[in-house]
N, CA, C and O atoms as a GROMACS GRO file, in nm:
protein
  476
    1UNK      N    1   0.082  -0.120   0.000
    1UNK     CA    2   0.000   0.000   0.000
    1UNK      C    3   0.087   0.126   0.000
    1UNK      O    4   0.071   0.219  -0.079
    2UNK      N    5   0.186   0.120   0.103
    2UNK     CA    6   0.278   0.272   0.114
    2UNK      C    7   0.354   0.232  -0.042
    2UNK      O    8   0.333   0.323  -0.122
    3UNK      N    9   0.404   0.161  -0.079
    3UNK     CA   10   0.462   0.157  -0.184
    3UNK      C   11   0.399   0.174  -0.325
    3UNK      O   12   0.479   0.179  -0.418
    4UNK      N   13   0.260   0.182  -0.356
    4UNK     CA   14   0.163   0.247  -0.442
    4UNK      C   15   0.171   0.372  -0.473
    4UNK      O   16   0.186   0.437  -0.577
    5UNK      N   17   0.149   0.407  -0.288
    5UNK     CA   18   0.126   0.562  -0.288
    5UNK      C   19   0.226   0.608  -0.299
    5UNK      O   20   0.200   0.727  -0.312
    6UNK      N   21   0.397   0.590  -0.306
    6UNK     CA   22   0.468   0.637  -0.356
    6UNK      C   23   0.547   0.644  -0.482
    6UNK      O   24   0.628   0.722  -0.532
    7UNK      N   25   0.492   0.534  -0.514
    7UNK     CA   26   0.474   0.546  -0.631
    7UNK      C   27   0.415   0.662  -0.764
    7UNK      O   28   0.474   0.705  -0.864
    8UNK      N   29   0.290   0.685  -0.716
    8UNK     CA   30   0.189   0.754  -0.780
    8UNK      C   31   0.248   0.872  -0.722
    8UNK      O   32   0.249   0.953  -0.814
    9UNK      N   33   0.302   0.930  -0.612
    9UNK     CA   34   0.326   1.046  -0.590
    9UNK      C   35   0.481   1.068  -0.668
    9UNK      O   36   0.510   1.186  -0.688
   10UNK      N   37   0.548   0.998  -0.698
   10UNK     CA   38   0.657   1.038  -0.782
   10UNK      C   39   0.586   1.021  -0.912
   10UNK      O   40   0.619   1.115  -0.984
   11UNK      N   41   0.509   0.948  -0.969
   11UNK     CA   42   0.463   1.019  -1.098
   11UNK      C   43   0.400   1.174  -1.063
   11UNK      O   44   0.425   1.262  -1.145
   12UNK      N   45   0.343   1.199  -0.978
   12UNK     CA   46   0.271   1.303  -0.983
   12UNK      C   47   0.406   1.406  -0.916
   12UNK      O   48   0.396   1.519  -0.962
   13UNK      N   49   0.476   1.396  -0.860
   13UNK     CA   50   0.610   1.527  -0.804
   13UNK      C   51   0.655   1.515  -0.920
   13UNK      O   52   0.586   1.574  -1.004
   14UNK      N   53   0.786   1.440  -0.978
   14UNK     CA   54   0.851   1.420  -1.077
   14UNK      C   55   0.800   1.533  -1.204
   14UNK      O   56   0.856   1.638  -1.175
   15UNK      N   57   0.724   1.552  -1.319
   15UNK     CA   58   0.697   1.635  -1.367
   15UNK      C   59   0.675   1.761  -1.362
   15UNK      O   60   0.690   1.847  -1.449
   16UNK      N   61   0.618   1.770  -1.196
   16UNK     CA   62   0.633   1.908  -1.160
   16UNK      C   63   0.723   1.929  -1.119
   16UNK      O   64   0.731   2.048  -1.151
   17UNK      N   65   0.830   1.903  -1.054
   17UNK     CA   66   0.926   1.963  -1.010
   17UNK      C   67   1.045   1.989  -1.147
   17UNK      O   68   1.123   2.084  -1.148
   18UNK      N   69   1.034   1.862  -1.280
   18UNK     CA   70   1.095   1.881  -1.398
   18UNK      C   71   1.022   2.039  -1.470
   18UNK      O   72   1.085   2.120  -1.539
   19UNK      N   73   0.915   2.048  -1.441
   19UNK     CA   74   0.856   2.172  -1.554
   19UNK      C   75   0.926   2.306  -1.459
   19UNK      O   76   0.991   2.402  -1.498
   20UNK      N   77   0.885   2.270  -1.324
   20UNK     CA   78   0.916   2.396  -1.197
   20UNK      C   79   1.071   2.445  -1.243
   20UNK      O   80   1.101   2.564  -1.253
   21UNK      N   81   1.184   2.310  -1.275
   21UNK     CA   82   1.283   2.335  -1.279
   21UNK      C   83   1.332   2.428  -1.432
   21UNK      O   84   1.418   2.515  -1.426
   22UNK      N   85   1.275   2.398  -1.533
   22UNK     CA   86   1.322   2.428  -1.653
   22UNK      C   87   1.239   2.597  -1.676
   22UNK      O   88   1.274   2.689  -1.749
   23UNK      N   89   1.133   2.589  -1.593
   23UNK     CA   90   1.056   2.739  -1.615
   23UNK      C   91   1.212   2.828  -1.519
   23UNK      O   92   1.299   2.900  -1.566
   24UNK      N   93   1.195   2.791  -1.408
   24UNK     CA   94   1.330   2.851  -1.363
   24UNK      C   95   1.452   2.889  -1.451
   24UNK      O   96   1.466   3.010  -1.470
   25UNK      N   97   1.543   2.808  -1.509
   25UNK     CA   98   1.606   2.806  -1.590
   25UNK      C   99   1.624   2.903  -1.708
   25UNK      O  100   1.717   2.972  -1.749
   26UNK      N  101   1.448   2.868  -1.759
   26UNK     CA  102   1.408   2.995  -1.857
   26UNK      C  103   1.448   3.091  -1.812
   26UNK      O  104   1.551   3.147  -1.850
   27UNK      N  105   1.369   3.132  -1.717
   27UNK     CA  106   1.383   3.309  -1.660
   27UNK      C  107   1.517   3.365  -1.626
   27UNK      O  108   1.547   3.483  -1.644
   28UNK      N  109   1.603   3.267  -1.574
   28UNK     CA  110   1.722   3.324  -1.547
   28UNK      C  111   1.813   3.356  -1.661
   28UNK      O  112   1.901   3.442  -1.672
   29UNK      N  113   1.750   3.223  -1.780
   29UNK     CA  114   1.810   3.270  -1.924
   29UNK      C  115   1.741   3.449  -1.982
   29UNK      O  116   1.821   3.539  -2.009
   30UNK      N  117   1.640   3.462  -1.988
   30UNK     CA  118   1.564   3.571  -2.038
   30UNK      C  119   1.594   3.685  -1.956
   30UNK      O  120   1.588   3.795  -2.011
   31UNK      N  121   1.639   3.677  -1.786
   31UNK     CA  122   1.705   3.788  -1.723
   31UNK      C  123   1.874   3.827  -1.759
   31UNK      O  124   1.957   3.907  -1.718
   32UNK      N  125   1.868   3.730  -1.848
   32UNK     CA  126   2.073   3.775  -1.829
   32UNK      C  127   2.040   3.853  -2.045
   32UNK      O  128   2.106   3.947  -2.090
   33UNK      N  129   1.965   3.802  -2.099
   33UNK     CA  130   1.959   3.827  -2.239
   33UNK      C  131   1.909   4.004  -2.169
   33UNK      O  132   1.980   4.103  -2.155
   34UNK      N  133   1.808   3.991  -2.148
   34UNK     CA  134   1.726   4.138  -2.150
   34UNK      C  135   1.848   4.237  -2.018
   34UNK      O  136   1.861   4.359  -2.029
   35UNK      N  137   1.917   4.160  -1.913
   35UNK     CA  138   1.961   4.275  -1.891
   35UNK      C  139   2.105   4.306  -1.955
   35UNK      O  140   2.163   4.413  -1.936
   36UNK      N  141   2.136   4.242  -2.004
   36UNK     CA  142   2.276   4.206  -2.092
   36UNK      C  143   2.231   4.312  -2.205
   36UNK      O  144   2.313   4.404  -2.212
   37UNK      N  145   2.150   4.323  -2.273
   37UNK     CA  146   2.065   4.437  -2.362
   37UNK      C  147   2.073   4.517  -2.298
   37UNK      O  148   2.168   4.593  -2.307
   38UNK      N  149   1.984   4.532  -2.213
   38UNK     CA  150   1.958   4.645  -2.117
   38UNK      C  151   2.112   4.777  -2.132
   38UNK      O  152   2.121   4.890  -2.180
   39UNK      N  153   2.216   4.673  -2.058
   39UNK     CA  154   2.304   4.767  -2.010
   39UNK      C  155   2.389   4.804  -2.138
   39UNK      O  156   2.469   4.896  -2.128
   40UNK      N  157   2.374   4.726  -2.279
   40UNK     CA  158   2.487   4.770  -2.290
   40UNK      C  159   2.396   4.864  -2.424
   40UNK      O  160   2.453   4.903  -2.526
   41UNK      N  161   2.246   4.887  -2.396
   41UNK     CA  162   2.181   4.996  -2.465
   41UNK      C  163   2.192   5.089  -2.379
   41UNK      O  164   2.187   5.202  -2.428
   42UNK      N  165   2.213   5.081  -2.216
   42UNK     CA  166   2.248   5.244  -2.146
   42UNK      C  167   2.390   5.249  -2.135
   42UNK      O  168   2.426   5.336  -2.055
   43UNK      N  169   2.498   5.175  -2.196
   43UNK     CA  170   2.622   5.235  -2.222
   43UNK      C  171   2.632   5.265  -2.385
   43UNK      O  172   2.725   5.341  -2.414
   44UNK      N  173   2.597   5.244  -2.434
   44UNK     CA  174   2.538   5.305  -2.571
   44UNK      C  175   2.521   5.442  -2.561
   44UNK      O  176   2.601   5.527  -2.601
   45UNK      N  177   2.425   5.460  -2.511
   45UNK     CA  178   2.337   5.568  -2.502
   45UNK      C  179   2.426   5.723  -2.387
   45UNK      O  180   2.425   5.845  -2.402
   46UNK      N  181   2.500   5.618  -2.262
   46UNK     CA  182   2.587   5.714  -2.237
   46UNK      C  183   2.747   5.783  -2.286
   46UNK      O  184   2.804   5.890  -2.267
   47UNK      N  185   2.779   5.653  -2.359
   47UNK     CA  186   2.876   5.734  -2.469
   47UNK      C  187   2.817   5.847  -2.510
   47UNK      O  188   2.822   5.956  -2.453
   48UNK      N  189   2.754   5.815  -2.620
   48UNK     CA  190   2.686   5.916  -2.726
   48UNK      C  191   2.699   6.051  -2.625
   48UNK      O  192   2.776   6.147  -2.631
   49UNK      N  193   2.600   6.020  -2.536
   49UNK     CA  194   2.632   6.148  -2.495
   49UNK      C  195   2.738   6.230  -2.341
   49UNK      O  196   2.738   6.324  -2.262
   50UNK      N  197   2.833   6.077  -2.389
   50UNK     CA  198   2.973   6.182  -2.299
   50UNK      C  199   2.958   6.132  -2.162
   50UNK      O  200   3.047   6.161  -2.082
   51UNK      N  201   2.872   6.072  -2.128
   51UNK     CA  202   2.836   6.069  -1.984
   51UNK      C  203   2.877   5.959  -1.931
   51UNK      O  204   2.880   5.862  -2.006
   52UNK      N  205   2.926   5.936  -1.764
   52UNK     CA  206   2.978   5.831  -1.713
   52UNK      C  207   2.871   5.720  -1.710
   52UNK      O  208   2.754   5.749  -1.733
   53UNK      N  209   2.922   5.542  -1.670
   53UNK     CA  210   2.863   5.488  -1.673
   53UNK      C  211   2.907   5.355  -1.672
   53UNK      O  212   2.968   5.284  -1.752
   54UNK      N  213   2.846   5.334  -1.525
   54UNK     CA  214   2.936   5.157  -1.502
   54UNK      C  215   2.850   5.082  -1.446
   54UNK      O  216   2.789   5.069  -1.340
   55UNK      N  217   2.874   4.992  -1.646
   55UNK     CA  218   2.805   4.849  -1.690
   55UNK      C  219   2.846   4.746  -1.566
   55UNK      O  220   2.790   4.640  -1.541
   56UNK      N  221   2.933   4.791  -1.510
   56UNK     CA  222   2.947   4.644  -1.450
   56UNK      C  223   2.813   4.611  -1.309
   56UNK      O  224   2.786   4.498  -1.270
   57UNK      N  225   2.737   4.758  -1.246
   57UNK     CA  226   2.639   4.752  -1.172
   57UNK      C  227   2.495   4.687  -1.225
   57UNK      O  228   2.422   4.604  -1.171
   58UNK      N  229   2.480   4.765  -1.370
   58UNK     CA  230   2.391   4.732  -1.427
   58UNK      C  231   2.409   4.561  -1.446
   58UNK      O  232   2.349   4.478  -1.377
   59UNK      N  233   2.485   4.535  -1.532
   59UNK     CA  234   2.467   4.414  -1.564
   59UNK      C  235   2.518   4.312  -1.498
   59UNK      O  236   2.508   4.196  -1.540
   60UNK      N  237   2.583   4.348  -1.377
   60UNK     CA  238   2.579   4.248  -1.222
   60UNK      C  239   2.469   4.194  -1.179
   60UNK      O  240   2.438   4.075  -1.176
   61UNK      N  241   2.386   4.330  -1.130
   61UNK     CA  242   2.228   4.316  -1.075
   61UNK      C  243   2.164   4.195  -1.175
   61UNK      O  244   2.109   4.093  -1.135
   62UNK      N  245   2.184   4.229  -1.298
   62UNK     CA  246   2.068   4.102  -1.399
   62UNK      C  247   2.195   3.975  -1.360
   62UNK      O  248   2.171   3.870  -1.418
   63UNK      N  249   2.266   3.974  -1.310
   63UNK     CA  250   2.362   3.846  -1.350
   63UNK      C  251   2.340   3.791  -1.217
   63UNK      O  252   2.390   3.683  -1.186
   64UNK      N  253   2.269   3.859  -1.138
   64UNK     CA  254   2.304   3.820  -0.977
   64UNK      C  255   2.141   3.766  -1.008
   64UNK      O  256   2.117   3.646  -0.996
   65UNK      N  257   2.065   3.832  -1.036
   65UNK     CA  258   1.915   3.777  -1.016
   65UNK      C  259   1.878   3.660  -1.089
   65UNK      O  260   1.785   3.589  -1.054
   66UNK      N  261   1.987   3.625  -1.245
   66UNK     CA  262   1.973   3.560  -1.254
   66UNK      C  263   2.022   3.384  -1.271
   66UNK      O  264   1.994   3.294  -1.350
   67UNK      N  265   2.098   3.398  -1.164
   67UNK     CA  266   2.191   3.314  -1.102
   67UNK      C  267   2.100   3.268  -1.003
   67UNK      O  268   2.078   3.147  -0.989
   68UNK      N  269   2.034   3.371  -0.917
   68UNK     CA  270   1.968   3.340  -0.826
   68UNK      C  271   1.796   3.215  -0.837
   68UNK      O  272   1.764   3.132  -0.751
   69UNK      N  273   1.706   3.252  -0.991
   69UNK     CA  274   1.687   3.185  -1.037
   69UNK      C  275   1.725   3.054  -1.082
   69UNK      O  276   1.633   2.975  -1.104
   70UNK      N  277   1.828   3.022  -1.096
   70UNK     CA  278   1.879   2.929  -1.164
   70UNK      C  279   1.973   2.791  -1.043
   70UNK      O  280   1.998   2.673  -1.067
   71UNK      N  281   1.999   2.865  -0.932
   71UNK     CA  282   2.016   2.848  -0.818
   71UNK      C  283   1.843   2.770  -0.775
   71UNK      O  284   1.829   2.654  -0.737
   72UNK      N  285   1.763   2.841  -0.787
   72UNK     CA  286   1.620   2.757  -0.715
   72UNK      C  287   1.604   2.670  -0.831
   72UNK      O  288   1.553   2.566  -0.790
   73UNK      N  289   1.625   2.665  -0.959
   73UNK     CA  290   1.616   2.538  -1.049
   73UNK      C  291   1.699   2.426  -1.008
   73UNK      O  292   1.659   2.311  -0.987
   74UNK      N  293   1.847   2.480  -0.996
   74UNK     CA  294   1.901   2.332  -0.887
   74UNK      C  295   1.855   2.263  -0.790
   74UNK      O  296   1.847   2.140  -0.793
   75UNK      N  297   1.812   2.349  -0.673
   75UNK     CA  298   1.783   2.294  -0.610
   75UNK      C  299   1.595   2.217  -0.615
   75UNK      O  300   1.561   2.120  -0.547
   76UNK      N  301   1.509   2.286  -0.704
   76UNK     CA  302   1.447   2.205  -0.764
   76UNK      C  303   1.499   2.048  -0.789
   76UNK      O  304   1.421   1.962  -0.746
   77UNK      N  305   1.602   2.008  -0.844
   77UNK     CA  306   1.618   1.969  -0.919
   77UNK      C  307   1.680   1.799  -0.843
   77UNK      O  308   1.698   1.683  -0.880
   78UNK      N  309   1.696   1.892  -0.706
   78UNK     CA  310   1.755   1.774  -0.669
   78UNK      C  311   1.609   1.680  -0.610
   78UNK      O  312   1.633   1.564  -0.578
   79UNK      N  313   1.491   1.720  -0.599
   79UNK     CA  314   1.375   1.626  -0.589
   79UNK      C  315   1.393   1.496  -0.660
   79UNK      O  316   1.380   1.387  -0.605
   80UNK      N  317   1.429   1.517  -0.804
   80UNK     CA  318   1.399   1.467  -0.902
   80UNK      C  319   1.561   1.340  -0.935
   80UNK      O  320   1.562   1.252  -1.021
   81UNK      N  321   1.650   1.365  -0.860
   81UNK     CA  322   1.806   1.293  -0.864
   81UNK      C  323   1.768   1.143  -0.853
   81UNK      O  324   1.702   1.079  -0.771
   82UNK      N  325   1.831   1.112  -0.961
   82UNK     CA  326   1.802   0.920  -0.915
   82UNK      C  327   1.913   0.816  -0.891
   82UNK      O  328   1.898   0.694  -0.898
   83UNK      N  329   2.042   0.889  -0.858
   83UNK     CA  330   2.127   0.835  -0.835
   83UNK      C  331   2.232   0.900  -0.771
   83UNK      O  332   2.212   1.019  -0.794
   84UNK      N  333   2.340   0.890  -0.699
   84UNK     CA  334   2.473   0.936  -0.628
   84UNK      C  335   2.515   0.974  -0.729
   84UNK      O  336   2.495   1.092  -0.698
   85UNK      N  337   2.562   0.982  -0.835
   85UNK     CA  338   2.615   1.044  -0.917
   85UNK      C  339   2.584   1.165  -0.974
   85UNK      O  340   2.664   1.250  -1.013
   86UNK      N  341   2.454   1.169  -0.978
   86UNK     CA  342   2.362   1.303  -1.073
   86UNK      C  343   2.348   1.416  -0.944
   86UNK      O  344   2.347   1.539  -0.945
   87UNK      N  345   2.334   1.288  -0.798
   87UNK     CA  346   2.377   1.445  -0.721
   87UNK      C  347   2.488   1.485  -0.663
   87UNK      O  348   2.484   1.578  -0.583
   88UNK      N  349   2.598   1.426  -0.692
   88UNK     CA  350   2.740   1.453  -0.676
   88UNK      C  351   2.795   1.531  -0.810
   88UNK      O  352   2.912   1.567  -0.820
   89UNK      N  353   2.699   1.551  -0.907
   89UNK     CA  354   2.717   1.654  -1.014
   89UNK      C  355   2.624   1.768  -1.020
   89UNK      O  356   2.662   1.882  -1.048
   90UNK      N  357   2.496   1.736  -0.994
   90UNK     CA  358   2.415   1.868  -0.896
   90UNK      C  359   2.505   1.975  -0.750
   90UNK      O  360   2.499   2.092  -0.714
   91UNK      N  361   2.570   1.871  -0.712
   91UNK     CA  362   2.621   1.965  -0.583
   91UNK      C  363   2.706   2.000  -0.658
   91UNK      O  364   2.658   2.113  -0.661
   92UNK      N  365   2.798   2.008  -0.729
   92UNK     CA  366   2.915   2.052  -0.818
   92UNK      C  367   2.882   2.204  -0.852
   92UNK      O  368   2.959   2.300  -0.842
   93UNK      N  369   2.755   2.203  -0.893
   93UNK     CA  370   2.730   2.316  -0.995
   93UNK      C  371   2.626   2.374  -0.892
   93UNK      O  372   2.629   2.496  -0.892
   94UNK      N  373   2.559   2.333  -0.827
   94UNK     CA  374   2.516   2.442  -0.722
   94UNK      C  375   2.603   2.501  -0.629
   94UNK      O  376   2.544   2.591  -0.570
   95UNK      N  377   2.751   2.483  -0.581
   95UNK     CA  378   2.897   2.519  -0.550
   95UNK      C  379   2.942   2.650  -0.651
   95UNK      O  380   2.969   2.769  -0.634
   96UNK      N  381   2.935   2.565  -0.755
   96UNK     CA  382   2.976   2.641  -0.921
   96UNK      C  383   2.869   2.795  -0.872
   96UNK      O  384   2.926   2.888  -0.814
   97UNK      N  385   2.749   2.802  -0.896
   97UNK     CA  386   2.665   2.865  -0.931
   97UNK      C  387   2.699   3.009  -0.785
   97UNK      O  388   2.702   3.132  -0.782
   98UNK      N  389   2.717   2.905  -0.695
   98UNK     CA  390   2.669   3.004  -0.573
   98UNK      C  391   2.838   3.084  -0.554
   98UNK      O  392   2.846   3.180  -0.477
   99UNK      N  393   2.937   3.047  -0.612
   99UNK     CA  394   3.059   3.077  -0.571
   99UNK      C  395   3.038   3.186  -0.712
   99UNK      O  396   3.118   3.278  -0.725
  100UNK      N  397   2.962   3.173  -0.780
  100UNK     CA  398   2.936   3.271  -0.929
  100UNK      C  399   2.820   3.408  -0.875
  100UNK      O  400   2.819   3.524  -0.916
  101UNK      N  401   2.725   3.343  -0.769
  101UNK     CA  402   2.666   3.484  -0.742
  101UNK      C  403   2.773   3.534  -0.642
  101UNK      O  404   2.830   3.630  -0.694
  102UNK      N  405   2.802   3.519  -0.570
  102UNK     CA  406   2.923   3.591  -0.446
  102UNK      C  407   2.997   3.645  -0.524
  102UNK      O  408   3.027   3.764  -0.516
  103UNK      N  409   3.050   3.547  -0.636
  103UNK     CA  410   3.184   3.694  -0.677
  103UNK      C  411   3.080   3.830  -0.751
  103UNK      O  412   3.114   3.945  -0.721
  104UNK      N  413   2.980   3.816  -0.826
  104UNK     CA  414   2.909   3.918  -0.892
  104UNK      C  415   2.838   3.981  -0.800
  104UNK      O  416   2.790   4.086  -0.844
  105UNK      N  417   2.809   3.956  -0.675
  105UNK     CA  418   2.770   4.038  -0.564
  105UNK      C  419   2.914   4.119  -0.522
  105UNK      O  420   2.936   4.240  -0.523
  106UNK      N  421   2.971   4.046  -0.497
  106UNK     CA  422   3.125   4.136  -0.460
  106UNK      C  423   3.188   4.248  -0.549
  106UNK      O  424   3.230   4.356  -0.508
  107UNK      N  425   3.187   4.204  -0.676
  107UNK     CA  426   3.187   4.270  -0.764
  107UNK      C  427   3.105   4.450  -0.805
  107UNK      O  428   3.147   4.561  -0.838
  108UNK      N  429   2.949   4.376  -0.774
  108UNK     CA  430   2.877   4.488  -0.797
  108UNK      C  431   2.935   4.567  -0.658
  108UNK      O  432   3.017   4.657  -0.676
  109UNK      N  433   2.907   4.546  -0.568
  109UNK     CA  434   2.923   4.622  -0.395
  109UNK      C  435   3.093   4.681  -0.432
  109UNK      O  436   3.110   4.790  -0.378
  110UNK      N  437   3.222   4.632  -0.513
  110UNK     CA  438   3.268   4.701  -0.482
  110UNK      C  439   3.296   4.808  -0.605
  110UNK      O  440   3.384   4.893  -0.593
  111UNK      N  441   3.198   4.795  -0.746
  111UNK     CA  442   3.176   4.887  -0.853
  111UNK      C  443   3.100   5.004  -0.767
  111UNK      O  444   3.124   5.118  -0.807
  112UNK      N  445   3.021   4.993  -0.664
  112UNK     CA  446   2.921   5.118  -0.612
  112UNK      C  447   3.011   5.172  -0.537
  112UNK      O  448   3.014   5.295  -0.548
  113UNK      N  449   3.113   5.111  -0.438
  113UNK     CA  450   3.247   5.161  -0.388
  113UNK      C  451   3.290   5.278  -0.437
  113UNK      O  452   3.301   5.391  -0.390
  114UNK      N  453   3.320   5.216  -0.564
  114UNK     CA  454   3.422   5.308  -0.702
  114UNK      C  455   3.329   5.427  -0.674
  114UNK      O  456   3.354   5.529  -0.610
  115UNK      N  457   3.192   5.384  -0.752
  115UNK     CA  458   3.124   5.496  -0.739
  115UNK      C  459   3.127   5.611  -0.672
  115UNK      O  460   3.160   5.728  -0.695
  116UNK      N  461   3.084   5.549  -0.582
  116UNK     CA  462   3.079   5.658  -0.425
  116UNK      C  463   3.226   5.731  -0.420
  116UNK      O  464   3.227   5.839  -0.360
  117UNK      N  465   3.299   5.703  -0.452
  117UNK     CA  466   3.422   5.758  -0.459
  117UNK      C  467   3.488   5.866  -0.504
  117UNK      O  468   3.576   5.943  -0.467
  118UNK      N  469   3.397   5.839  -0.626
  118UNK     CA  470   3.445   5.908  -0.761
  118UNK      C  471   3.378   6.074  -0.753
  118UNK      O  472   3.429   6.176  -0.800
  119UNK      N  473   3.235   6.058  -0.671
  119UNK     CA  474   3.146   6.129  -0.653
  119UNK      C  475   3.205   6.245  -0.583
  119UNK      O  476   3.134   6.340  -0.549
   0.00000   0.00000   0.00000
């Protein structure tokens, strides 16, 4: 009987947590395209006209948010692991990922530094 019902509940988790994971994924893809655009249409735009301007805040912030996304798709993701191996390569890259938002958090905090500095 318990072994039915867990059954049927990994058909029924399993897909959602696969769709939960890849919608994640998406967004963090579509936050790094649009702010990756983003910034380097307002360093565009501040050349042209002479004016200061540091891409690396702008396009930190989209790199940090969307890391951070992509970060809850891992760990989504580990619901769904069916072996020691897939999560000894899941923990790899959720390591990977999170040692990737810290430096672009560090990064941005010490570009606003500059900032403040410069001011």
């Amino acid at each position: 009987m318990l072994e039915t019902f867990l059954a049927q509940y990994k058909e029924f988790l399993y897909p959602i947590a696969e769709i939960a994971a890849c919608t994640l994924e998406l967004v963090g893809v579509l936050i790094i395209i649009i702010g990756s655009a983003r910034a380097l249409w307002r360093l565009i735009s501040c050349l042209r006209k002479k004016q200061p301007f540091h891409v690396v805040v702008d396009l930190g912030k989209a790199l940090s948010l969307a890391l951070e996304f992509k970060m809850g798709a891992e760990i989504i993701k580990t619901v769904i692991v069916h072996n020691l191996e897939e999560l000894a390569i899941l923990g790899v890259v959720i390591v990977i990922r999170a040692l990737l938002a810290f430096i672009v958090h560090w990064e941005v905090r010490m570009e606003k530094n500059d900032e403040k500095a410069d001011v």
